[in-house]
Structures are given as C-alpha cells and as structure tokens.
VEXFI-329521 format. One record per residue (C-alpha): residue in three letters; x, y, z. Coordinates in steps of 0.1 Angstrom, whole numbers, plus 2048, in hexadecimal, padded with zeros to 3 digits. Example, Ala and Ser with C-alpha at 12.3 -4.5 7.8 and 13.67 -1.06 7.14 Angstrom:
BEGIN
ALA87B7D384E
SER8897F5847
end
This chain:
BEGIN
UNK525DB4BFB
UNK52EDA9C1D
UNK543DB4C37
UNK544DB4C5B
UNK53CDCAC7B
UNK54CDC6C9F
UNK531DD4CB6
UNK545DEFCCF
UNK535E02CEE
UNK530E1CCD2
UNK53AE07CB2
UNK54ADE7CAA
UNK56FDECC9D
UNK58BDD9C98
UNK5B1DDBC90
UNK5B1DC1C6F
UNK5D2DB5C70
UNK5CED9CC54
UNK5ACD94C4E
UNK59DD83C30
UNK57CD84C23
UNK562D90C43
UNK553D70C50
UNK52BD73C5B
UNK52BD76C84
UNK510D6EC99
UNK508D8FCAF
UNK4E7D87CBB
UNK4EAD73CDA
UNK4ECD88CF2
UNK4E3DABCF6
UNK502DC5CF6
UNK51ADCAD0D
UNK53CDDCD15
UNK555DC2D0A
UNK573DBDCF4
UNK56BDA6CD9
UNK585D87CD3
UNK581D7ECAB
UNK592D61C9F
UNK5A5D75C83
UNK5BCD8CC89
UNK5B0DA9C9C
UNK5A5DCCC91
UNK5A3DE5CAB
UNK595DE0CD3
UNK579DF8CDD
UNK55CDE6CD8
UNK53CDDDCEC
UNK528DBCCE7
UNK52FD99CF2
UNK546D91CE1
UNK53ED6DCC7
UNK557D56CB8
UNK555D5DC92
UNK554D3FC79
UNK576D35C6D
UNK56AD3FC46
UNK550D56C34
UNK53ED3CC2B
UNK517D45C3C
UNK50CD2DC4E
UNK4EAD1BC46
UNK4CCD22C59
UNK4AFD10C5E
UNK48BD29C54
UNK474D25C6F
UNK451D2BC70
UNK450D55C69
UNK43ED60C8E
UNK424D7AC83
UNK433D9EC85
UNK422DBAC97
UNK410DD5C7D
UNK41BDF8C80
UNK40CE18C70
UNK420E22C52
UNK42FE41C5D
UNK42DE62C45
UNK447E68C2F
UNK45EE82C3B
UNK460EA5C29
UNK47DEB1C18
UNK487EC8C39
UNK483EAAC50
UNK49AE8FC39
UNK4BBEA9C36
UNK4D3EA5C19
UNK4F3E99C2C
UNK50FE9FC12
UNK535E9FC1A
UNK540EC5C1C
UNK558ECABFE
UNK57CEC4C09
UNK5A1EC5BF6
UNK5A5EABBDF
UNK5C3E9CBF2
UNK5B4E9CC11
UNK5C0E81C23
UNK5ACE6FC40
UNK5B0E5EC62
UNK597E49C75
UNK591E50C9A
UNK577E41CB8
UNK56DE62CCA
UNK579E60CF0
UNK563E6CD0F
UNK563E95D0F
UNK56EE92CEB
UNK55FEB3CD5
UNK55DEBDCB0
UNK575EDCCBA
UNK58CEC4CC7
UNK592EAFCB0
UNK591ECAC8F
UNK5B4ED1C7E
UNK5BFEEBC6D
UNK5B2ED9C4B
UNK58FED3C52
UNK578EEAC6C
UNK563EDBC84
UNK541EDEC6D
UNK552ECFC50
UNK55DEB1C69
UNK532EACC73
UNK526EB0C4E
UNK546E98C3E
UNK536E7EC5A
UNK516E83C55
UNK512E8DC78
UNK4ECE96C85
UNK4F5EADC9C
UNK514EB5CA9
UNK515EA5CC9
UNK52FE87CCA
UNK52CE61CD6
UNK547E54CE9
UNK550E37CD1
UNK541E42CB7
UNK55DE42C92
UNK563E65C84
UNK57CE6AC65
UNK58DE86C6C
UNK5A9E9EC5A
UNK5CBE8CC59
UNK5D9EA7C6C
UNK5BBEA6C88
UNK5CEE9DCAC
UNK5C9E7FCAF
UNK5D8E5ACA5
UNK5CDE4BC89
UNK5B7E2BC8F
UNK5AFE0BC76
UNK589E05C78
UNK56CDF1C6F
UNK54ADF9C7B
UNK536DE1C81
UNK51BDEDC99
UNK510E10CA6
UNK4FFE1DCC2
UNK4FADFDCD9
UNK4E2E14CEF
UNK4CDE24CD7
UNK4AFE13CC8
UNK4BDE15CA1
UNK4BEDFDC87
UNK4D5E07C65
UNK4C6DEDC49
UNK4DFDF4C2E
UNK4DCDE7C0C
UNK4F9DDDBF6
UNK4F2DE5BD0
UNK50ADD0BB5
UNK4F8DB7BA1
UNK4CDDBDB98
UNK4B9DD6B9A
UNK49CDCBB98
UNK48DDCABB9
UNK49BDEEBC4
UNK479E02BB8
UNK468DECBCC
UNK484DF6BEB
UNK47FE16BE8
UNK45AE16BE5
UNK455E03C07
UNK471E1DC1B
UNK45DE3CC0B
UNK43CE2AC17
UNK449E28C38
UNK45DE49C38
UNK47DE35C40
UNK4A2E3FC30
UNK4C1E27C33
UNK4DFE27C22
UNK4E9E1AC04
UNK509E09BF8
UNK50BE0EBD2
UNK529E04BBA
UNK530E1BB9E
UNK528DFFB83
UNK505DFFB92
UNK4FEE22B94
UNK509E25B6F
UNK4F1E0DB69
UNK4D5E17B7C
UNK4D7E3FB7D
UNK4B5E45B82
UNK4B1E2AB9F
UNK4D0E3FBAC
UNK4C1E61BA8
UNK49FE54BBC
UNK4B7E46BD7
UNK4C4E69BDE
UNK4A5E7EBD3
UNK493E6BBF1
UNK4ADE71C0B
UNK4BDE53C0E
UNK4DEE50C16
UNK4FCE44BFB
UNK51DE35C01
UNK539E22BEF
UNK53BE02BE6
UNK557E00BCC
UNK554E05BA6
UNK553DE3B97
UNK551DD1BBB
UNK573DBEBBB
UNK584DADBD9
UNK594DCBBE4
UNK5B0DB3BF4
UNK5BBDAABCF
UNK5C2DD5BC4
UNK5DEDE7BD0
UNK5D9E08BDC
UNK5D3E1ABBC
UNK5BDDFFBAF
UNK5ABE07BD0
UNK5A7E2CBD1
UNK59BE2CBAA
UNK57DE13BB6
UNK574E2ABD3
UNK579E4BBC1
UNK56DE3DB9D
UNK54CE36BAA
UNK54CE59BC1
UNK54FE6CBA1
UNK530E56B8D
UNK519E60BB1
UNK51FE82BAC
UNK51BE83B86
UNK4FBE6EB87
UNK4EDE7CBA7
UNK501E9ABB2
UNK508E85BCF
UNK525E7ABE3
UNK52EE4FBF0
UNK53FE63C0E
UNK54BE5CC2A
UNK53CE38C26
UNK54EE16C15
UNK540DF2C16
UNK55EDDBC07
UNK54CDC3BED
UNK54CD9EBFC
UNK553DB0C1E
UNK577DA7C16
UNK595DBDC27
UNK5B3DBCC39
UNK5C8DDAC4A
UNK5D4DE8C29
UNK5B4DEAC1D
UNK5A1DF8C39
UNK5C0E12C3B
UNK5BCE19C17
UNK597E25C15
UNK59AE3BC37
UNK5B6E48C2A
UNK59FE50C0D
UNK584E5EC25
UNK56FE3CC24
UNK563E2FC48
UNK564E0AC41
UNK53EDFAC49
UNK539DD7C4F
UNK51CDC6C61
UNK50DDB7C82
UNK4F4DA1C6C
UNK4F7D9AC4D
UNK4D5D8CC41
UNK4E3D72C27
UNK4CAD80C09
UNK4E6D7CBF6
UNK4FBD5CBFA
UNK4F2D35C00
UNK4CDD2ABF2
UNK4B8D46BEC
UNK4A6D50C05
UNK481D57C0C
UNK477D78C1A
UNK467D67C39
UNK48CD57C40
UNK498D7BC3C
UNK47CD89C55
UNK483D69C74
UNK4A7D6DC6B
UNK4A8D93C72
UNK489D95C8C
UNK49DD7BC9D
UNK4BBD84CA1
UNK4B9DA8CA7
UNK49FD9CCC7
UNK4A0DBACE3
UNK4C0DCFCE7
UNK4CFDB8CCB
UNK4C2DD5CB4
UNK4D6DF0CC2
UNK4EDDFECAA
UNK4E8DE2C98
UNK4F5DE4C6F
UNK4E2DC9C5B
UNK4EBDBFC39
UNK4D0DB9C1B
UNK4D7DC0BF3
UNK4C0DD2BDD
UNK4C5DB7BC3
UNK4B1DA1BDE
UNK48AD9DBD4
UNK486D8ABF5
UNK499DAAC06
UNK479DBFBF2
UNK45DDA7BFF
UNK46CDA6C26
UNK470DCAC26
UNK450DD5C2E
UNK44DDBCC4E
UNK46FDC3C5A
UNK465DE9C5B
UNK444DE4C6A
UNK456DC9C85
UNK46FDE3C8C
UNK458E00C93
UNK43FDECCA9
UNK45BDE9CBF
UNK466E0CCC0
UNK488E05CAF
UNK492E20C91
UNK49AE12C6F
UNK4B4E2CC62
UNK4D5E34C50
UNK4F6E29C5A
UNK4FFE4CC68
UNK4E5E51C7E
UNK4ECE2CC8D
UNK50FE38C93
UNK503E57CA6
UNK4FDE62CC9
end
C-alpha cells in the first residue's frame, strides 16, 4: 500500500510518463521550497514546491538504522469533537457517467470559474471535500469533464507546504487486528485521518468500517482485492475502484470519493488517467513510514523515523503512510500524536492537508 507524493508549492504532482511501482523518496532534508522536482523516472507533471531529492532507482525501502527514541513532549489529550464540529463530508450525488478531469487551481482561480454546466459550484466543494470554499493556488480539484479547463495527470504527494498539517493515512488490506486499538487512540485524542480501505477488507471487517465513518473519519479507495493496477486494463481497473465504492456504501452508507491510493503505490500514466477519469485523485506519500515492508519494525523506529524526518517545516503538508494491519503503527500512535501537538502541528485528514 505504497505510493508516492511530489511535494508542490501547493502539492506535489507529476506527469508519470511510464512509471513502475512508486519508489520510497527521502523529503525530509530540507524544509520546502518553490522548486520543480527532477525524479529519476519519467516525469509526471511540474508544479511542485520542495527541494527536489533524487529518488532510489527501485521500490525497494531502504534500511534504516533505530536510534535511541529522544523522549517526546506530553500534550493534553484534546476533547473529542461533537458530531456538529467533525462534518460528514460525502461526495454530492452526481450522473453515473460522470466523467472527471484533474486540475492545480491557478492564482485568482474560483469555484464559479471553474463549474461547468454538469456539476454546480457546491457540488465541485462537497465532491472535494473542500472546508470552505476558498481555493489554494496549487491545490488538485477534480472537476466536470466539461469544466474550462485542460485536463492534468496527477499524483499528490504533499499539501499545504505553509500550513502546519500533517495527513497520517492508513492503508487497510491485510489484518485487522490492531485497528480498534487505531481508532481508540484518534477518538482519545479527538483526531480524524483518512482511511484507505479495499473492498475485500471492508467486507471483512464491516463493523470496523462502520466505526471508521460513525467517528468522522474520512474513507477513500484503495482497490477491491488490492492488485497491481499496472497488470488490469481499464475495465479490470474501474471494476476494483467502483466494486469497492459500492461495498462502502452498502456497509456504511459511505462513499471512497474523490480519494484512490494504488496498492503497492504502483502506476503509470494510464493508470493515474484511468482513476481521475473515474473521479479518483491519485494519493501517494511524502513519507512512507516502512510499518509495512523490510523487518518489522518497532514502534520506537516508527516514532524517530517520523519525528525525524518531518523536523520543522518538513511537516507542512506533509502525507505520511502507516497500515492498520501494523501493531507497531497502534503502539507509536499515541506518541506521534502527542509529538505532533506539542509542536502546534494538526494531525488531520488528507483533505484538509490539501486545503488553503
């Protein structure tokens, strides 16, 4: 459940012009800054801020060393927030063959500017889980095929490089086991991310599913039986994404829109035109926090590894990648949240990192 994220002025995005399974880069060097990144595979799109790194020539992660855990600052728990306070931020209904383009929004850019005649403005800020309807420049929007604008092929792999937001985002595939004890430590701290479930796994786990939703968190796609969407042709592709759209909103009256992990982090141009196409913003990563691959990790590995290298304005925007099938993800939860708030830095959902 990996993929990749190009950190942009607004958001990372790339123009994949053949790119094979999302190797693991290292953002977290130097804080952000307005620059086009140079990766070593073919390239996705400009438009992004953040120095740019050389990425590893395969997706193989690389090993780190665990040094000693430093302690982490304690931070008050904060309330859990009410049910007015933690909106429900469902995709407005729209035709069944509504068809999709990705656009970064321009300088000046407005919702009314950018509506077509198939989708009104509001429907364009509650599809996107906008919080407000004020725009970013840089920021991805899926908009109306007919909207006036040209269509784009992204992957977002940061968001707001000046705001003080972290998106931890948890991929769901394999166990369950630990996820209770997920969810127990974000309602603890009143925190809601977003969650990137495949349909298999909600099938399996409907009640885990219906908590996820009932306690405001926020659900998006991650493929039916997660396959390397690379291997499917486009009709193997659109039955994963809308397969598993159809189990969220039969186990959980929810929808996976307008949000799509590709299992593995694997994609190339066809598939990243397939699912926006689809109405799926493709989500990769700026850090992905290995809980998942190599020797299994300890949940003090997971706390340096994450505490470390989202130092300072590292953090901005930053999208960081954990799995609820991770018990060390469970145990390091509760520090990372309490590390993040002692430093004033928001642990939140993927839409909210992409905002203004």
């Amino acid at each position: 459940m990996r993929s990749r994220l190009l950190p942009a002025t607004a958001i990372l995005v790339l123009l994949v012009a053949a790119c094979g399974r999302a190797p693991q880069p290292d953002l977290t060097q130097a804080a952000p800054a307005t620059a086009t990144r140079t990766p070593t595979e073919p390239p996705i799109a400009t438009a992004q801020p953040s120095a740019a790194p050389t990425l590893p020539p395969t997706a193989t992660a690389r090993p780190s060393v665990t040094p000693t855990l430093p302690p982490t600052a304690t931070a008050t728990p904060m309330p859990m927030p009410t049910a007015s306070a933690m909106p429900t931020l469902t995709p407005a209904p729209i035709a069944s063959d509504q068809r999709f383009v990705a656009h970064t929004v321009a300088p000046g850019e407005t919702l009314a500017a950018l509506a077509g005649p198939d989708m009104t403005p509001a429907q364009i800020a509650a599809y996107n889980h906008l919080h407000s309807d004020r725009l970013r420049p840089g920021m991805p929007l899926l908009l109306p095929r007919s909207a006036p604008v040209t269509p784009e092929t992204l992957l977002v792999e940061r968001g707001n490089p000046d705001a003080p937001r972290v998106a931890i985002t948890l991929d769901a595939g394999a166990s369950a086991a630990p996820t209770p004890q997920i969810l127990d430590t974000l309602r603890a701290h009143g925190v809601r991310v977003t969650f990137f479930l495949t349909g298999r796994w909600m099938r399996d786990n409907p009640e885990l599913t219906r908590r996820i939703v009932a306690e405001g968190h926020e659900l998006a796609n991650h493929s039916l039986n997660h396959p390397d969407f690379r291997t499917l042709d486009r009709a193997a592709m659109l039955e994963e994404l809308n397969a598993t759209e159809r189990i969220a909103q039969e186990i959980a009256g929810a929808s996976t829109r307008p949000f799509f992990r590709p299992p593995y982090g694997a994609y190339n141009r066809e598939v990243l035109a397939t699912v926006i196409e689809a109405g799926y913003l493709p989500i990769y990563w700026t850090l992905d926090s290995l809980d998942s691959v190599g020797q299994p990790k300890s949940a003090e590995f997971l706390v340096e590894r994450i505490t470390t290298r989202l130092a300072g304005e590292q953090a901005n925007g930053a999208i960081v990648l954990m799995h609820c099938g991770s018990q060390p993800t469970a145990d390091a939860l509760p520090r990372l949240l309490e590390h993040f708030a002692a430093r004033g830095v928001k642990v939140t959902t993927v839409s909210e990192v992409l905002g203004p």
